[in-house]
C-alpha positions in Angstrom: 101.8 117.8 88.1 101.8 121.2 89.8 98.3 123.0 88.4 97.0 120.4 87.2 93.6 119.7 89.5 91.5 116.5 89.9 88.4 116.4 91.2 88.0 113.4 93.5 85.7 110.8 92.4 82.5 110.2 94.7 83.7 109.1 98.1 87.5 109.2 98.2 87.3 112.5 100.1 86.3 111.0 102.9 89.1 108.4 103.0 91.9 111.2 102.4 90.5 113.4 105.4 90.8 109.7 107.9 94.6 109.1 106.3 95.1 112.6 106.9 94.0 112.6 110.6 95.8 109.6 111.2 98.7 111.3 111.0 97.8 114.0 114.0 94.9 115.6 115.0 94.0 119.1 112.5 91.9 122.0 112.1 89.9 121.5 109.0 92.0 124.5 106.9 95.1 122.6 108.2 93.1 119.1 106.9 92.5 120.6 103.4 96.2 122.1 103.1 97.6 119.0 104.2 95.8 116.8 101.5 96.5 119.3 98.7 100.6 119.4 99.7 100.4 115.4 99.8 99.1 115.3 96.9 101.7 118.0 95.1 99.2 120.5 94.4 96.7 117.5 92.3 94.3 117.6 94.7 92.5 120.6 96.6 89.6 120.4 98.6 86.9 123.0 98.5 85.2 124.5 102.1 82.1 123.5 100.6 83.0 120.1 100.9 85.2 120.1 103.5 83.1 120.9 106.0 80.1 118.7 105.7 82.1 115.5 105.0 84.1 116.3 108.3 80.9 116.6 110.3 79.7 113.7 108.4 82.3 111.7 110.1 82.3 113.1 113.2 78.3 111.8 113.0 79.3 108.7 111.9 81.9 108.3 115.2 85.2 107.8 112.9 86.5 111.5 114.1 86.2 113.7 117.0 86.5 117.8 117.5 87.7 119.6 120.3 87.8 123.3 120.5 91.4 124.6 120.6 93.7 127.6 119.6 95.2 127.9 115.8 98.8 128.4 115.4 97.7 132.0 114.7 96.0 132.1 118.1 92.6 131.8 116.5 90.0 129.9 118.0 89.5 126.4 116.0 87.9 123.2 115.7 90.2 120.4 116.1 89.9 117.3 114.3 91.1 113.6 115.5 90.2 110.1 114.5 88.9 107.7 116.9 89.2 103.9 117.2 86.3 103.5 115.1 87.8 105.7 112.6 91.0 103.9 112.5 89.2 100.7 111.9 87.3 102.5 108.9 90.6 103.8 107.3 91.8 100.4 107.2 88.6 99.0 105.7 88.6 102.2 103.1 92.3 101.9 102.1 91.7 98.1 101.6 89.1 98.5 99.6 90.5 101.5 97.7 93.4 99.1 96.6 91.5 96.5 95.5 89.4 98.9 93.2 92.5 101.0 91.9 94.2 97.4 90.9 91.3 96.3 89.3 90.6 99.6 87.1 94.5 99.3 86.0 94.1 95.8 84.9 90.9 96.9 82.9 93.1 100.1 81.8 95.9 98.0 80.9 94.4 95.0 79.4 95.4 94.3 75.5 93.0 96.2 72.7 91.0 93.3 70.8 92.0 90.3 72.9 
């Protein structure tokens, strides 16, 4: 699937950044890289919206950012998901499932029956 992009649909991106910061806290380059390895090279996620959905979350309580040093010794923004944030990533992956399973049985539903 390598070079062949997707763009996310409306609010998955979101969802991705939480699973992704479940699994340790991350700068936000190290966020988008992470997603985009995951995902074999499907899915890559632009600065543009990067950024604002991260602060959108940290608004929102579901992450937190702590100033810190890059493994390049840069100064960075750190990323890490809170308890409120865990609770959401459950909710989101829930609901995520129930969505995808209903769009295959549509998608795989018999022609004419």
């Amino acid at each position: 699937m390598a070079g062949d992009h997707l763009d996310l649909p409306q609010g998955t991106l979101d969802l991705l950044i939480l699973k992704t910061l479940a699994l340790g806290p991350q700068h936000g380059w190290a966020v988008s890289e992470r997603i985009q390895q995951i995902s074999s090279d499907a899915l890559r996620v632009r600065q543009g919206s990067l950024y604002p959905a991260l602060h959108r979350l940290e608004r929102r309580g579901w992450i937190k950012a702590r100033w810190g040093a890059s493994e390049n010794n840069r100064r960075a923004k750190y990323y890490e998901l809170t308890g409120r944030g865990r609770k959401q990533l459950e909710t989101d992956t829930t609901t995520w499932r129930k969505l995808t399973a209903a769009v295959d049985q549509v998608l795989e539903a018999g022609v004419g029956g």
